[in-house]
KOLFI-677764 format. One record per residue: residue in one letter; y, z, x of N, C-alpha, C in turn. Coordinates in steps of 0.2 Angstrom, whole numbers, plus 2048, in hexadecimal, padded with zeros to 3 digits. Layout:
AYZXYZXYZX...
REM end
This chain:
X7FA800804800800800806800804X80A7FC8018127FC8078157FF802X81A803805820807802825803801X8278027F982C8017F58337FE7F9X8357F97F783A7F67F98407F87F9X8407FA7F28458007F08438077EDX84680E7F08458137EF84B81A7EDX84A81C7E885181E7E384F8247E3X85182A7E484F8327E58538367E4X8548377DE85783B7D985F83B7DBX8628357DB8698337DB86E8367D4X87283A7D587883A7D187F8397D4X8818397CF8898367D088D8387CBX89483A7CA89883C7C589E8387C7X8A18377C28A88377C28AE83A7C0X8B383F7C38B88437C18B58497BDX8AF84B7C18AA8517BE8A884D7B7X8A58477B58A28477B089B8447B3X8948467B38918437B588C83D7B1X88A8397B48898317B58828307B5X87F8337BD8788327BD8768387BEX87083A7BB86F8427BB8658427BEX8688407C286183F7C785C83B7C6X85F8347C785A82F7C785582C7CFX84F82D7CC84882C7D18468247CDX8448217D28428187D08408157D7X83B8127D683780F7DB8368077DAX8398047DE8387FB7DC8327F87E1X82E7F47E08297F27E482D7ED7E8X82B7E97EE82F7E17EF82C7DE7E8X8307D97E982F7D37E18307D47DAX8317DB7DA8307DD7D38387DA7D0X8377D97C883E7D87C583D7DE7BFX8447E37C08447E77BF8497E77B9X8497E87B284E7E87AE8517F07ACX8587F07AC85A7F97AB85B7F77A3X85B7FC79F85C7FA79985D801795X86480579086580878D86A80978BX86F80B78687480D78487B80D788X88180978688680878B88780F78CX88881079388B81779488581C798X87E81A79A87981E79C87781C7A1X87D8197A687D8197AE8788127B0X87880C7AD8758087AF8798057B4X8808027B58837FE7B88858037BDX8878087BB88A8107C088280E7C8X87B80F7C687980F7CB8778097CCX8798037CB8787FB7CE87C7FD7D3X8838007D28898007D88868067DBX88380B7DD88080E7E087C80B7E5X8768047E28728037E58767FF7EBX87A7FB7E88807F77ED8847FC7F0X8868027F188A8067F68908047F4X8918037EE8998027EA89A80A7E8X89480E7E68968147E28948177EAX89881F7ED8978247EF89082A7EBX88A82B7EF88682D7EB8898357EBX8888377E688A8427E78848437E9X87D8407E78798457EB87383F7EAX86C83F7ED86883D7ED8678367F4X8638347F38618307F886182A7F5X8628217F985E81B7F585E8167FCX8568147FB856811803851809801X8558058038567FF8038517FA807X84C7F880884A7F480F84B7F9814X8497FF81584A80481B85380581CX85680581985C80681A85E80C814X85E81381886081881286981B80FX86A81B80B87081E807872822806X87582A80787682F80587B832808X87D83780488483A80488484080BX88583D81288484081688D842819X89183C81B89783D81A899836819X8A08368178A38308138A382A81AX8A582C81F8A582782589B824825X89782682489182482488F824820X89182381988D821812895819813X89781B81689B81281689880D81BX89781082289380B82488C80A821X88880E81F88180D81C881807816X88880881288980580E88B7FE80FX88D7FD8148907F88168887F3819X8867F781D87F7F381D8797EF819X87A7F78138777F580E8797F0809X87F7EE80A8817E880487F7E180AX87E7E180E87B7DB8138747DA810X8737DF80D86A7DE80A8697DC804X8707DD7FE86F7DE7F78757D97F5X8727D87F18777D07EE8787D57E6X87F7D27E587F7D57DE8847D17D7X8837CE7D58867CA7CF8867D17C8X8907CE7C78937D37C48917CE7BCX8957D27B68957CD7B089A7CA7B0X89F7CA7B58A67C57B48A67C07BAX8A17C17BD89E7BA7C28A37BB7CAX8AA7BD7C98AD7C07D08AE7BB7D3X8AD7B47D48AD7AD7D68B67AE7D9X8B67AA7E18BC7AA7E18C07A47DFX8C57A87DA8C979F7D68CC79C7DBX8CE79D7E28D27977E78CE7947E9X8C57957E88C27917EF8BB78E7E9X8BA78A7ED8B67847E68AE7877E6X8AB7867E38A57887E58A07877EAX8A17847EF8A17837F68A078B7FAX8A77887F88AD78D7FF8AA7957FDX8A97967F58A679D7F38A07A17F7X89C79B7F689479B7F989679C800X89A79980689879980E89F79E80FX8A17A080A8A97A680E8A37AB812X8A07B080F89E7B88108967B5816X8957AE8148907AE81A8947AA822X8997AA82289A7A882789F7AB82AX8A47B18268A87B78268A37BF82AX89D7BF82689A7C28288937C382CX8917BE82B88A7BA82E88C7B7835X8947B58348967B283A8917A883AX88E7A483388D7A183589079A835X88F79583889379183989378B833X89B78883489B78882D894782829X89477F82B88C77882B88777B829X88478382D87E78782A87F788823X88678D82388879081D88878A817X88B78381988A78081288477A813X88077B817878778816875780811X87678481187278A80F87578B807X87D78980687F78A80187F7837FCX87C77D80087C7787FC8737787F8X86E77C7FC86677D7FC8697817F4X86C7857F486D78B7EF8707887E9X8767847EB8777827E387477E7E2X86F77B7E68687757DF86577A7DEX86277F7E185E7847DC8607877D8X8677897D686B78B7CF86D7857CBX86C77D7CF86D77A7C88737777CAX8787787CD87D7777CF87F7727D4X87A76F7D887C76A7DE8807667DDX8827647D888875E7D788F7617D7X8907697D589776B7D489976E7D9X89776D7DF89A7727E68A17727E5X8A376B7E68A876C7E68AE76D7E2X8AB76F7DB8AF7727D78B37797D6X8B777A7D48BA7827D48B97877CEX8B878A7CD8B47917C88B778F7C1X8BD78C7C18BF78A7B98BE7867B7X8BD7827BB8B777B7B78B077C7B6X8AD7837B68A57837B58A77887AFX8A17847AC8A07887A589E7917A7X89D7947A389B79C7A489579C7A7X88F7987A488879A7A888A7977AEX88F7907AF88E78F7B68917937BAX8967967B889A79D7BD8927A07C0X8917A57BD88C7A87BD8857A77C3X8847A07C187E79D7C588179C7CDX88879A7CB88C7997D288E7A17D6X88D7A67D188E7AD7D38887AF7D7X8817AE7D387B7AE7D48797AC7DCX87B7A67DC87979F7E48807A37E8X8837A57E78887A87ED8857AD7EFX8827B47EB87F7BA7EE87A7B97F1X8767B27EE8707B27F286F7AC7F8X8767AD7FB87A7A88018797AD807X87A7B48068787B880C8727BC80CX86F7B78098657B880A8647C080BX8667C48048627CA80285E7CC800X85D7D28008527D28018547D47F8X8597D77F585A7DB7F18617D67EAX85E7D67E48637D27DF8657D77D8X8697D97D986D7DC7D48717D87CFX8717DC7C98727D77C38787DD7C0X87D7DC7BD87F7E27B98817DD7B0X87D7DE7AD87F7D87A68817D27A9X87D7CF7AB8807C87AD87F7C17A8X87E7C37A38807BE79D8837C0798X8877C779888B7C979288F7C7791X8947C579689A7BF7988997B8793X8917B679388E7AF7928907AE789X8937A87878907A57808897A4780X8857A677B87E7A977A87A7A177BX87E79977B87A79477C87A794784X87E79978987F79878F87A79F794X8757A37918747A879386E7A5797X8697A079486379F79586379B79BX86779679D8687937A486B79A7AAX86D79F7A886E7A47AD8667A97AFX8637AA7A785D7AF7AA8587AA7AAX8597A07AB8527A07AF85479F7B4X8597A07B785A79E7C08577A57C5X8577AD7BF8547B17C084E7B47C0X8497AE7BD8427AD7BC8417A97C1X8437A57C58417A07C98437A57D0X8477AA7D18487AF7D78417B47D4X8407B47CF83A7BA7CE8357B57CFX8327B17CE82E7AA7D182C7AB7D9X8337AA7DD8327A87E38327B17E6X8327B77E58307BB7E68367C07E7X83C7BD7E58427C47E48417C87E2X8437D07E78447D57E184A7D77DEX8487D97D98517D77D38527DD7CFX8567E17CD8577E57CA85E7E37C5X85D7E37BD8627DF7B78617E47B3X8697E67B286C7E97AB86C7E47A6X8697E67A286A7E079F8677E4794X86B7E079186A7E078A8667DA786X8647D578A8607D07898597D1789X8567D67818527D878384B7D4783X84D7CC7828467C67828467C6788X84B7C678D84B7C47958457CA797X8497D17968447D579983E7D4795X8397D578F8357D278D82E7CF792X8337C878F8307C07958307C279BX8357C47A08377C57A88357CB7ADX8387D07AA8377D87AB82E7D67ADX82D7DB7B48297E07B78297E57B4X82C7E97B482D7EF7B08367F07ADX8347F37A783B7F67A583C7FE7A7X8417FE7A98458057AB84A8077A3X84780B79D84D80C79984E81579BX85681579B85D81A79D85F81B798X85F82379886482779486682C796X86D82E79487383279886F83279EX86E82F7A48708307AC8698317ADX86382E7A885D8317AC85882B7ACX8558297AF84F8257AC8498277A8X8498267A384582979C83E82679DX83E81F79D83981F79F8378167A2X8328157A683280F7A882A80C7A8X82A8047A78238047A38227FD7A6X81C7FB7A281C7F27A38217F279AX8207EB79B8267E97958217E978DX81A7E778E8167E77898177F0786X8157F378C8177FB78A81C7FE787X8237FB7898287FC7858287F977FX8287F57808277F17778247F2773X81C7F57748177F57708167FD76FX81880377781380877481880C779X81F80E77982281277E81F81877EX82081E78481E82378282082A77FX82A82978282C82C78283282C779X83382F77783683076F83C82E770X84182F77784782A777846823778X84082277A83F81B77D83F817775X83981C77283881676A83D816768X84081D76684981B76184B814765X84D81476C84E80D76E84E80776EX84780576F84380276C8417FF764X84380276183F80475A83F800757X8477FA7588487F17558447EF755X8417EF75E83D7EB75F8347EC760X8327F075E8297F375D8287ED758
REM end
C-alpha cells in the first residue's frame, strides 16, 4: 500500500473568532476524484484554499505529495505554502483569466515567470493543453470573446500548464448557463481518465453521481461522512447525510 497523496489531519480554521473548520481528517488516494458536497456555509471552499495555502491553518496538519502544511510560524507556513501551490492547480467559479493577455499569454505567464521556461516550451506545452480542453483554435483570443464554459476550460488548461500532481475545483460551473456546464465537467472526466487527482466543490449532484470516487458530504466544519457515490445515493449511514440526500434516494 502507498500512502495517500493527500493527507488532511484534523485541520481547523476560523475567521474573526468564528469558526469554519472544526477538525477536518480526509485521506485522498493518487487518481481519485473527490467531490465536497453540503450546505453553503459548512467549509467546503474555506478548506479547498487551505489545501492551496491561500487560507493560514489555526491548527492541524495537510501534506501534499510529501510536502507538509502547518501552523508552525507565519514565515514558514508562507514558504511551505508557496511550494505547495507549485503542486496544486486550482480553478476558482469566476475563471480569474487575465483580461489583457489572450489565451496564450494566460497559459505560458506563471510557467515561464516561475518555471523559468522558455517562452517556445511554455507555448508548445500550452498549445498540447488547449486541444485537450477543446480549445486549439482560440489561443489567440482574449477572455471576452470566450463564452463561460470556454473561460473556464481555458482556466482549467492554464492550472494544468504548471503540471500539478493535485486539481482543485471550488463550483466551477455555478458561474456556467446550465447548456454550458457539461463541456466543463467532461474536460474533468477525461483528467480523471488520464489519472488526475482532483478534489470539486461542487452542487452538480449528476457530476458527482457519474464521476466522483468518493463523495465527502460537510456540515458545520466537519466531514460527516464519506462513501462511494452508489452509498450515498442509495444507503447513507449517517442521519445528516439522508436529510441531505433525501431528494435524491
Amino acid at each position: 500500500m502507498t500512502d495517500p497523496l493527500i493527507t488532511i489531519c484534523d485541520v481547523h480554521k476560523s475567521f474573526d473568532d468564528v469558526p469554519v473548520l472544526l477538525g477536518i481528517d480526509l485521506h485522498v488516494e493518487k487518481g481519485e476524484l473527490i467531490a465536497l458536497v453540503g450546505r453553503s456555509g459548512c467549509g467546503k471552499s474555506t478548506l479547498l484554499r487551505c489545501l492551496n495555502g491561500l487560507e493560514t491553518l489555526d491548527h492541524g496538519r495537510i501534506t501534499i505529495d510529501g510536502i507538509a502544511l502547518e501552523r508552525t510560524s507565519e514565515v514558514n507556513f508562507s514558504e511551505r505554502a508557496h511550494v505547495m501551490r507549485e503542486r496544486v492547480g486550482m480553478v476558482f467559479q469566476s475563471f480569474n483569466l487575465f483580461p489583457h493577455l489572450t489565451v496564450l499569454e494566460n497559459l505560458t505567464k506563471a510557467p515561464m515567470v516561475v518555471q523559468k521556461k522558455s517562452r517556445a516550451e511554455a507555448e508548445t506545452i500550452a498549445h498540447h493543453l488547449l486541444a485537450k480542453v477543446g480549445l486549439g483554435e482560440l489561443g489567440d483570443r482574449y477572455p471576452f470573446q470566450l463564452s463561460g464554459g470556454q473561460q473556464q476550460r481555458a482556466a482549467i488548461a492554464r492550472a494544468l500548464a504548471m503540471n500539478p500532481k493535485v486539481m482543485l475545483y471550488d463550483e466551477p460551473t455555478s458561474a456556467l448557463d446550465p447548456d454550458l456546464v457539461d463541456e466543463v465537467l467532461q474536460v474533468m472526466k477525461q483528467l480523471d481518465s488520464e489519472g488526475m487527482t482532483q478534489l470539486v466543490v461542487t452542487h452538480e449532484m449528476r457530476f458527482a453521481k457519474d464521476a466522483a470516487d468518493r463523495i465527502a458530504f460537510l456540515e458545520q466544519g466537519r466531514v460527516v461522512e464519506i462513501a462511494a457515490p452508489q452509498t450515498m445515493f442509495s444507503n447513507p449511514k449517517d442521519e445528516r447525510t439522508r436529510q441531505y440526500f433525501k431528494r435524491y434516494l
